[in-house]
C-alpha positions as CSV (number, residue, x, y, z in Angstrom):
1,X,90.8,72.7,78.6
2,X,90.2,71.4,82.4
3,X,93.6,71.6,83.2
4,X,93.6,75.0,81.6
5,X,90.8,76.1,84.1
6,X,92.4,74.6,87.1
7,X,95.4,76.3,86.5
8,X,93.7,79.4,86.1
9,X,91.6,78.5,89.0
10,X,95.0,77.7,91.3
11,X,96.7,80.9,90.1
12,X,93.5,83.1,91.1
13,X,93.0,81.6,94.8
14,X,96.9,81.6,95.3
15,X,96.2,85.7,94.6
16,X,93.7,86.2,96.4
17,X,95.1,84.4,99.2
18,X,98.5,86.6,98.9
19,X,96.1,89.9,99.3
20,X,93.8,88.2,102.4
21,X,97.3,87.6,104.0
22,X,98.7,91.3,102.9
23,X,95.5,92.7,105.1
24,X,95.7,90.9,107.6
25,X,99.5,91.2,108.0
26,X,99.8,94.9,108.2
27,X,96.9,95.6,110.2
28,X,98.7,97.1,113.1
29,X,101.7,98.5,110.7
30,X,101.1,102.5,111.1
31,X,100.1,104.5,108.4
32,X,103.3,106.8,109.0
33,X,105.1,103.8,107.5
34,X,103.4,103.4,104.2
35,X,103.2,107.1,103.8
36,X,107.0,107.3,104.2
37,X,107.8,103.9,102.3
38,X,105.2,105.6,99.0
39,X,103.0,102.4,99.4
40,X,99.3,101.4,99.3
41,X,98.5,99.0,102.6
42,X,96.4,97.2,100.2
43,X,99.6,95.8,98.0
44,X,101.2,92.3,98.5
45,X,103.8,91.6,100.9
46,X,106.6,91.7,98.6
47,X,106.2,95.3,97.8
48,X,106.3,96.4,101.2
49,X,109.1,94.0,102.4
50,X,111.4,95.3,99.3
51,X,110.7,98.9,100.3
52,X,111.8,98.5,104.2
53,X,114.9,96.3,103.0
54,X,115.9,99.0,100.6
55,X,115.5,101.9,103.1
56,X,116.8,99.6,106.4
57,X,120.6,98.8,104.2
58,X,120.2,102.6,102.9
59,X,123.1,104.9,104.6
60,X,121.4,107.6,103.8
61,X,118.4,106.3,106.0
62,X,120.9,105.2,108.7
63,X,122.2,102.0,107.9
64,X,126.4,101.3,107.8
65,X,129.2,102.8,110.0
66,X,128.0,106.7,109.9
67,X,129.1,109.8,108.8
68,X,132.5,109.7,111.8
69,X,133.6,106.1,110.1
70,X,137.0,107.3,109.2
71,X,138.0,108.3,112.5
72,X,137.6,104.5,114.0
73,X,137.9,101.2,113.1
74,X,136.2,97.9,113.5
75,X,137.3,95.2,115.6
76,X,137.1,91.7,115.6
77,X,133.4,91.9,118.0
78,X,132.5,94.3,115.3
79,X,131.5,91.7,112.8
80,X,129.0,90.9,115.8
81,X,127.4,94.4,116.2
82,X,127.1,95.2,113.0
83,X,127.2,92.3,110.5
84,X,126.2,93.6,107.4
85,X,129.7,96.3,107.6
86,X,131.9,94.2,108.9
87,X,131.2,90.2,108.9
88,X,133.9,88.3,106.9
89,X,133.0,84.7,106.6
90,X,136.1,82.1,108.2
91,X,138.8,80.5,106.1
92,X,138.3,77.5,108.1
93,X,136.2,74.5,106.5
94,X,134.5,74.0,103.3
95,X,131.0,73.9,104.1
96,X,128.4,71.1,103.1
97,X,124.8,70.5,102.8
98,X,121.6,71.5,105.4
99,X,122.1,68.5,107.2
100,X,126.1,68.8,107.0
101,X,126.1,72.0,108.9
102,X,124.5,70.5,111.7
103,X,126.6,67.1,111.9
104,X,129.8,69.3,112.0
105,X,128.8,71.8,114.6
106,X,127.4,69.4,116.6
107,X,130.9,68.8,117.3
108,X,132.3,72.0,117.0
109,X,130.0,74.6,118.5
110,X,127.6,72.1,120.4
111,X,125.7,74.9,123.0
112,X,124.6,76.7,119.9
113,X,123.9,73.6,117.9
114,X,121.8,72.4,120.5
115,X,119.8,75.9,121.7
116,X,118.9,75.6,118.2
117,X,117.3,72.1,118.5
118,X,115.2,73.2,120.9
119,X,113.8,75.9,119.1
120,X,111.1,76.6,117.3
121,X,113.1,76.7,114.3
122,X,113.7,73.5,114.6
123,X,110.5,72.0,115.1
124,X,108.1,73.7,112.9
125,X,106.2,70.2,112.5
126,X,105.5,70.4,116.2
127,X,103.6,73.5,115.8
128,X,101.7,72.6,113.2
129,X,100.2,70.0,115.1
130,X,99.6,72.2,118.6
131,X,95.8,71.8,119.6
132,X,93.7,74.8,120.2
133,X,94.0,74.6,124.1
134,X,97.7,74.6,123.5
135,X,98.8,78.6,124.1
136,X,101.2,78.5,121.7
137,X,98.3,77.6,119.1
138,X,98.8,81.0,117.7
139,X,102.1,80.2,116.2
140,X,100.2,77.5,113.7
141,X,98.8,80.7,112.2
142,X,102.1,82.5,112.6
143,X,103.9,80.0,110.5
144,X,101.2,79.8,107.8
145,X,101.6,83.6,107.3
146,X,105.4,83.0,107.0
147,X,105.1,80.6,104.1
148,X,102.3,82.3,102.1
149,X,104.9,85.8,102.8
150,X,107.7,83.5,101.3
151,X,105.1,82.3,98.5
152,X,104.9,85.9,97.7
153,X,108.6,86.7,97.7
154,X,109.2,84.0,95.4
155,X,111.0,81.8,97.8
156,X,108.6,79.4,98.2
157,X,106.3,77.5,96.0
158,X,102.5,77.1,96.5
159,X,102.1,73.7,97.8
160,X,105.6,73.7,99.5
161,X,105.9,73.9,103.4
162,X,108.5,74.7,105.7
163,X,109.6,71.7,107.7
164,X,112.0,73.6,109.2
165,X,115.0,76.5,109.4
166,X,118.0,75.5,109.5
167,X,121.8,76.8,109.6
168,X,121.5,77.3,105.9
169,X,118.2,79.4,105.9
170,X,119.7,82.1,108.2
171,X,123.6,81.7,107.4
172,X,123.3,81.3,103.8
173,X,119.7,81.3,102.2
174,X,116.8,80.8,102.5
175,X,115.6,76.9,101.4
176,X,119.1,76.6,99.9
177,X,119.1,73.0,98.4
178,X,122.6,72.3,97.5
179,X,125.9,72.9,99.6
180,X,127.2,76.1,100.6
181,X,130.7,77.4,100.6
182,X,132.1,78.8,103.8
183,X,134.0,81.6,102.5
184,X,131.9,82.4,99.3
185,X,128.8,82.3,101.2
186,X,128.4,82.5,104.9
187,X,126.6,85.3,106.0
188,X,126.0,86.6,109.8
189,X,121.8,87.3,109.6
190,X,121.0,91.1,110.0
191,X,117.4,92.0,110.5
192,X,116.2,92.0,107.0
193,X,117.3,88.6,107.0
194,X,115.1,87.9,109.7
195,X,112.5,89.8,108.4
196,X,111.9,88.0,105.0
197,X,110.3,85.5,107.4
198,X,108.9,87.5,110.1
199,X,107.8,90.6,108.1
200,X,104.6,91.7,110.4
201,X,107.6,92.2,112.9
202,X,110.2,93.3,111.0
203,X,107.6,96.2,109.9
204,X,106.2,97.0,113.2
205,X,110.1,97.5,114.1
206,X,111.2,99.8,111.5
207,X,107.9,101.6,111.8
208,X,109.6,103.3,114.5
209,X,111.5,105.5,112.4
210,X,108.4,106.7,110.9
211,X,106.1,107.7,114.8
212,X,108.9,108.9,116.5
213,X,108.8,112.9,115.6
214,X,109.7,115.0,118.4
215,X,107.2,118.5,117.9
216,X,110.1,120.6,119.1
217,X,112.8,118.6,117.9
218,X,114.1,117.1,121.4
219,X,115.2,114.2,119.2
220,X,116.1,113.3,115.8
221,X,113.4,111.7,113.9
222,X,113.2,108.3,114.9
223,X,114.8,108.6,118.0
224,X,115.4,107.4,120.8
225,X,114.8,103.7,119.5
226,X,115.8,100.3,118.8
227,X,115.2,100.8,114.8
228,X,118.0,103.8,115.4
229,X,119.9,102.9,118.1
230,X,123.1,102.0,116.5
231,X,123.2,105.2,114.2
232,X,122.8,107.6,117.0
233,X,126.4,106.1,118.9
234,X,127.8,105.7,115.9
235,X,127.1,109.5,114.6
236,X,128.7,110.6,118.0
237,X,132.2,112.5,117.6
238,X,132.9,111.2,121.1
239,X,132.3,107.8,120.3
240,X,133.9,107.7,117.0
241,X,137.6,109.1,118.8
242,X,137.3,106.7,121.7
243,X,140.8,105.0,121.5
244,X,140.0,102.0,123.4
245,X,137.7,100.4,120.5
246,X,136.7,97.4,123.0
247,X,135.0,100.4,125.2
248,X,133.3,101.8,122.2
249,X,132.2,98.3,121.2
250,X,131.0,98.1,124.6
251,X,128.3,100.8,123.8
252,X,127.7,99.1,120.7
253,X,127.0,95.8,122.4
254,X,123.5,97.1,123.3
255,X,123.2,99.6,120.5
256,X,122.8,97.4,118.0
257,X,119.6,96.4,118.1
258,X,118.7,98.3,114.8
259,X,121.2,95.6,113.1
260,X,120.1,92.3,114.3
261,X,117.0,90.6,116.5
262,X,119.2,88.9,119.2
263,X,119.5,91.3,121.4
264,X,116.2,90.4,122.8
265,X,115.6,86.7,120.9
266,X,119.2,85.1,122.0
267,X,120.4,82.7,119.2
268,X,120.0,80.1,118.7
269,X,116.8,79.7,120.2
270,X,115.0,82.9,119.4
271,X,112.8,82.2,121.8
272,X,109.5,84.5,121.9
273,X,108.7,83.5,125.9
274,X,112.2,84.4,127.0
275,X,112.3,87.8,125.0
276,X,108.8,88.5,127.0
277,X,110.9,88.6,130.3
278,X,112.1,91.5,132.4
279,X,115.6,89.7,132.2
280,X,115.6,90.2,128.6
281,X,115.7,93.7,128.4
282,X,117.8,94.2,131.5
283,X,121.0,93.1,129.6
284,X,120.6,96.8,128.7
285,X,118.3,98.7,130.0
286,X,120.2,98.8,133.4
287,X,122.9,100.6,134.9
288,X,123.6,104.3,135.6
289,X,122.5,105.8,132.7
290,X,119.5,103.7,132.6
291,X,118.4,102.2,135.1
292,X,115.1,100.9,133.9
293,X,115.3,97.2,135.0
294,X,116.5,98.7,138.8
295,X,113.5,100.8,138.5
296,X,110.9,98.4,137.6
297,X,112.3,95.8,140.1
298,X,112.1,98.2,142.7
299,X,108.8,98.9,141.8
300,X,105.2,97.2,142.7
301,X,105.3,95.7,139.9
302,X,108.5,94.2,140.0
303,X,108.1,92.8,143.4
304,X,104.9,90.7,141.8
305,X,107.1,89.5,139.1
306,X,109.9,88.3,141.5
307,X,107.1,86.6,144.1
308,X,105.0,85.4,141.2
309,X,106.4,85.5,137.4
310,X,107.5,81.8,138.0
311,X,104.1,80.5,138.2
312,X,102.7,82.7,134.9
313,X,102.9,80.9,131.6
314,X,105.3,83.3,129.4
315,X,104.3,80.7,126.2
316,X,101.0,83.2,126.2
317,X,101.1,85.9,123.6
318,X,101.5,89.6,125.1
319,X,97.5,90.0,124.7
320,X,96.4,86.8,126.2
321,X,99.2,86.9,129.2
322,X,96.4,88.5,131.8
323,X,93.5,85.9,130.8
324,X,95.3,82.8,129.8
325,X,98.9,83.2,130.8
326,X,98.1,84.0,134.7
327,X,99.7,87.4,134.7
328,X,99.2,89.8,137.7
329,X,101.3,92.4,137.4
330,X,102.6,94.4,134.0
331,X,106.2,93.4,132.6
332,X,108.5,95.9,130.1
333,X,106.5,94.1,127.2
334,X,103.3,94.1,128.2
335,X,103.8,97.7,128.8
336,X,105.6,98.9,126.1
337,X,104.5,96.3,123.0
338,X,100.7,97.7,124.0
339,X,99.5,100.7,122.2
340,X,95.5,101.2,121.9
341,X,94.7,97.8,122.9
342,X,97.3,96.3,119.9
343,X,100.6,94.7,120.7
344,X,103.7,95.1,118.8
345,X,107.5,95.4,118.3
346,X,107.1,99.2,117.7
347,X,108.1,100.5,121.6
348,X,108.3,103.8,121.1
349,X,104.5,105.1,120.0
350,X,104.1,105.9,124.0
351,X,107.1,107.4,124.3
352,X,107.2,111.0,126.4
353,X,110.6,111.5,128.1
354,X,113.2,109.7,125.7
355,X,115.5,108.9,128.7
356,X,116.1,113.1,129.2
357,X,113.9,114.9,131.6
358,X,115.3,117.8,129.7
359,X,113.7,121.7,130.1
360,X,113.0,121.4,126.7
361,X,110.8,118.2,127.4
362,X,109.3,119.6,130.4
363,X,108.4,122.5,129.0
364,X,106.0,121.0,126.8
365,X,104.3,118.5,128.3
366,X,101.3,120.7,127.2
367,X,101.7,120.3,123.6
368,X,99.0,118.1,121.6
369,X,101.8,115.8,120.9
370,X,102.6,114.8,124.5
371,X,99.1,115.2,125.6
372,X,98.0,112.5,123.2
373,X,100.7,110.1,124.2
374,X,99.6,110.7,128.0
375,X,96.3,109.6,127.0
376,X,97.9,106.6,125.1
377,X,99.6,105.7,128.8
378,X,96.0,105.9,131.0
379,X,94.8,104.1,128.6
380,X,97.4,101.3,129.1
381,X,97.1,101.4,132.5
382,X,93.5,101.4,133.0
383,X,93.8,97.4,132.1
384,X,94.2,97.1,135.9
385,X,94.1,100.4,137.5
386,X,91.3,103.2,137.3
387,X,91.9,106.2,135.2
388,X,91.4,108.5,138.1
389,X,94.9,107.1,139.5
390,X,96.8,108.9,136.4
């Protein structure tokens, strides 16, 4: 009869746990989201994490090749941009266990192998032991959520812990025990991969799709964003007849940030603090057509960075980098992760221009739509400067 109770007991904290975690996870996930997903904020993470991975491989909701896929085809980088369409695992090898994978690419692919050592990833038991004073302290909390979110998902049990994620986790599945077969089950991670893990940003990400809604349709829904940004090449008539595929794929090198996370967290490090850095976005956000990074270099800002970043402590979180990372001067993240005082990986909640200083976005700089995103910017801005400057 104890046993009974306990059990009962066990079964009713591990739920209640699952639903403490569900709140606090999806605080700063916007409404839009659930409205468009059909869910309730208040249900468990599975739910919502089975309704974004359903709509993000959907390609009626973007996902796949487009509507212009039989007028081009993929090439070999392609399995790259868009893994999910067009990764084929290698005939090479047979594959082994967890700690197989490593011994072998040790040898055989050694930088990646050992970016991956240094990672996080690879040394979850080192974060669970950070001290408070430590700044990456918040990343003890961030891993709890991340096995209570696998609890939920099935994929982990109650009293298990993560000691860390391996080759197999991301390449092949998640807390896979036994070996793994290189051509039966290999797979290049997409960002629903990455988001059974990290679902808070996986979320905040594909919310995008859902606070992006142009009032005079200046932009298809969604759009201009990173959750989109490989549908709207890939639905251009002018890409899809490009003959010279390794140009197109050129586009698609940056334009694929809506089908994997390393774009701005390189593999195999996936490093957070290096994704926070100007640098990090530049590797697109540059160039003719968009010269952001020349702009914000060139800028006040950017000359504080160049004279100063090295002294400021990128392990700080996006909130804390003023206070405890040392930060004087704004960066792309802090700027564009910030909306009302929250930081997130939805960028485009602030967004005004979309890249096109078109008539038709001119013209309506009155509308309640932009006016409300202007305030959204003084608001940002008023962290260092005073509101009569906008």
């Amino acid at each position: 009869m104890w046993s009974g109770n306990k059990s009962i007991a066990t079964l009713a904290i591990a739920v209640l746990s699952a639903f403490a975690f569900s709140n606090a996870l999806k605080a700063d996930i916007p409404d839009e989201t659930f409205e468009a997903l059909g869910l309730d904020r208040d249900g468990d993470p599975a739910e919502l994490y089975d309704a974004l991975e359903w709509r993000y491989h959907d390609s009626e909701e973007g996902a796949g090749e487009g509507s212009q896929a039989d007028f081009w085809d993929p090439i070999p980088f392609s399995k790259y941009t868009n893994p999910t369409s067009f990764y084929e695992p290698p005939d090479k090898g047979k594959g082994s266990g967890r700690q197989g994978c490593v011994e072998c690419h040790e040898k055989d692919t050694p930088g990646h192998t050992m970016a991956w050592k240094q990672s996080v990833h690879a040394n979850l038991n080192e974060i669970r032991n950070l001290e408070p004073g430590d700044l990456r302290f918040y990343k003890k909390e961030k891993l709890k959520k991340v096995e209570t979110n696998l609890v939920a998902l099935g994929l982990l049990d109650e009293e298990q812990i993560l000691s860390e994620v391996s080759c197999m986790d991301c390449h092949v599945e998640i807390l896979r025990a036994g070996n793994a077969d290189h051509k039966r089950d290999l797979r290049m991670p997409d960002a629903a991969v990455c988001g059974t893990c990290h679902l808070q940003e996986f979320a905040e990400r594909e919310s995008e799709r859902d606070t992006l809604n142009w009032p005079q349709q200046q932009w298809p829904a969604g759009r201009p964003s990173h959750a989109l940004d490989y549908h709207g090449v890939v639905e251009l008539a002018m890409w899809a007849a490009l003959t010279e595929r390794e140009i197109a794929e050129g586009c698609v090198s940056c334009h694929s940030v809506q089908n994997k996370c390393d774009g701005c967290h390189t593999r195999h490090t996936f490093s957070a603090a290096e994704a926070r850095k100007p640098e990090a976005c530049a590797t697109c956000h540059n160039g003719i057509a968009h010269n952001e990074f020349e702009n914000f270099m060139l800028s006040k800002h950017g000359s504080i960075y160049q004279i100063s970043g090295h002294e400021w402590e990128w392990e700080a979180r996006l909130e804390d980098a003023y206070v405890k990372g040392g930060q004087t001067a704004p960066t792309c993240a802090s700027f564009h992760f910030e909306f009302k005082g929250k930081f997130g990986h939805n960028v485009v909640r602030k967004v005004r221009w979309g890249f096109t200083p078109a008539p038709n976005i001119s013209e309506n700089l009155s509308d309640e739509w932009f006016e409300q995103r202007k305030e959204a910017w003084i608001a940002t801005c008023s962290g260092c400067h005073s509101e009569s400057f906008a």
